[in-house]
N, C-alpha and C positions, 0 to 999 in steps of 0.2 A: 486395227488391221483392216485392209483395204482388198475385199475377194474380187480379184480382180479376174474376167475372163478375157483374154489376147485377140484379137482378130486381125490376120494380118497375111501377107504375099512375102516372108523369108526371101530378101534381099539382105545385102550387108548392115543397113539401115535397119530393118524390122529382128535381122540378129541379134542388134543393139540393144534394144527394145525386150525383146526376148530375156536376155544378160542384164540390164538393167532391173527388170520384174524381179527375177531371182535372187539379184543379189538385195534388192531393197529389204528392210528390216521392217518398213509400213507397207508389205503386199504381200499377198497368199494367191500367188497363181493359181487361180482353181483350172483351166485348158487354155486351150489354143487352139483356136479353129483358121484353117488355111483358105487363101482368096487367090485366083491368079490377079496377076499386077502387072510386074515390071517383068517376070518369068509365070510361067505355066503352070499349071497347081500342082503337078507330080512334082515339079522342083523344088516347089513351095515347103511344100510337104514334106519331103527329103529332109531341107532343111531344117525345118522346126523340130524334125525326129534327130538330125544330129546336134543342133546347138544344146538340146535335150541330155544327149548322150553324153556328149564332150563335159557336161557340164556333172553328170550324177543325176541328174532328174528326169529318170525313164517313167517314176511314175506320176508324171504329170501326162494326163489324154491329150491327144491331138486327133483333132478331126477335120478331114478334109472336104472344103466345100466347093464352092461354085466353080469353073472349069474355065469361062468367058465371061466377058460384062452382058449386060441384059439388052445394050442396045447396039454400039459397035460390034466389029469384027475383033476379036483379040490379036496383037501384036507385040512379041515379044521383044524385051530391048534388052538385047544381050551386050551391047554396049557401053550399057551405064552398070550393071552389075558383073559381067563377067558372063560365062560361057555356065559355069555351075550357078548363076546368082549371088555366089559370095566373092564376091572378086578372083575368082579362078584360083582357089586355095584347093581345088582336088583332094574334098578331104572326101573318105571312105564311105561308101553307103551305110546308111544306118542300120544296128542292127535290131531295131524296138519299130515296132509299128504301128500307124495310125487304127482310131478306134472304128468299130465296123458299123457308124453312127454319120449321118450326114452333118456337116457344121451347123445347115439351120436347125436340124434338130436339137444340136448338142444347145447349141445357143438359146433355141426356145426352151429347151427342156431345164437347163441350168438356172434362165430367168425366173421360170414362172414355177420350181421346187422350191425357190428360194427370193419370194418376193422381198423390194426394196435392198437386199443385201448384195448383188451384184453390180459389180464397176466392169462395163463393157468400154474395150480401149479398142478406138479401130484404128489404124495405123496403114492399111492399104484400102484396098477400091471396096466401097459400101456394099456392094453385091451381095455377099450373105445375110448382112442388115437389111438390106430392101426388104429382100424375099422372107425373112423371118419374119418382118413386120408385117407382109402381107398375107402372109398363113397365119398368124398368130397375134393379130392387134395389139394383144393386153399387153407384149412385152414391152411395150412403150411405157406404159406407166407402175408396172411392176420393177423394171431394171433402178436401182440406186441411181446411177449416175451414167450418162454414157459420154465418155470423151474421144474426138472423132481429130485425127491430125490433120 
């Protein structure tokens, strides 16, 4: 079984991802930490709390992280995902809410309670990764495995 922690910008693509983890019989979501991406991290966010919902898996943490990249301006492209992110499915605000923990913490904290056994899958902009790494070295060689799309 594969403890996997999510790191991702909830687009249609990263809900995939999200549905994929869940449904797999080799992964134990352990969270889900949010990146702005292709949309803005409160949307991000949203999402990961509703594919969450829709799905029966409220108690899976989500925690919301970095807000912009570290070196550009953020710009959000609501053209390739849709106006809500998910291809403009207006689905309902979620009613379960992210945890009161910042991504990098969730992320350093998850690594380095549980060295070698975390699989870090990042799937949107490395931004919480950078800055994890740069507060918290070790988790570079404490994390299992980290696979980066």
């Amino acid at each position: 079984m594969v403890r996997m922690l999510l790191d991702c910008d909830p687009g249609i693509d990263d809900a995939m991802a999200i549905l994929f983890a869940l449904k797999s019989k080799e992964v134990l979501l352990e969270g889900i930490t949010t990146v702005s991406g292709n949309i803005g991290i409160d949307l991000a966010t949203a999402n990961a709390l509703r594919v969450l919902e829709l799905t029966g898996h409220e108690h899976i943490p989500v925690a919301k992280g970095i807000a912009r990249p570290l070196i550009k301006r953020f710009e959000p492209t609501s053209e390739v995902h849709g106006r809500d992110g998910m291809g403009n499915t207006n689905l309902p605000l979620p009613k379960i809410k992210e945890q009161p923990i910042h991504a990098v913490d969730f992320i350093t904290n998850a690594i380095m309670k549980n060295p070698s056994e975390i699989t870090l899958v990042s799937v949107g902009p490395l931004t919480n990764i950078a800055v994890a790494i740069t507060l918290e070295p070790r988790i570079a060689v404490n994390v299992k495995e980290a696979i980066i799309m």
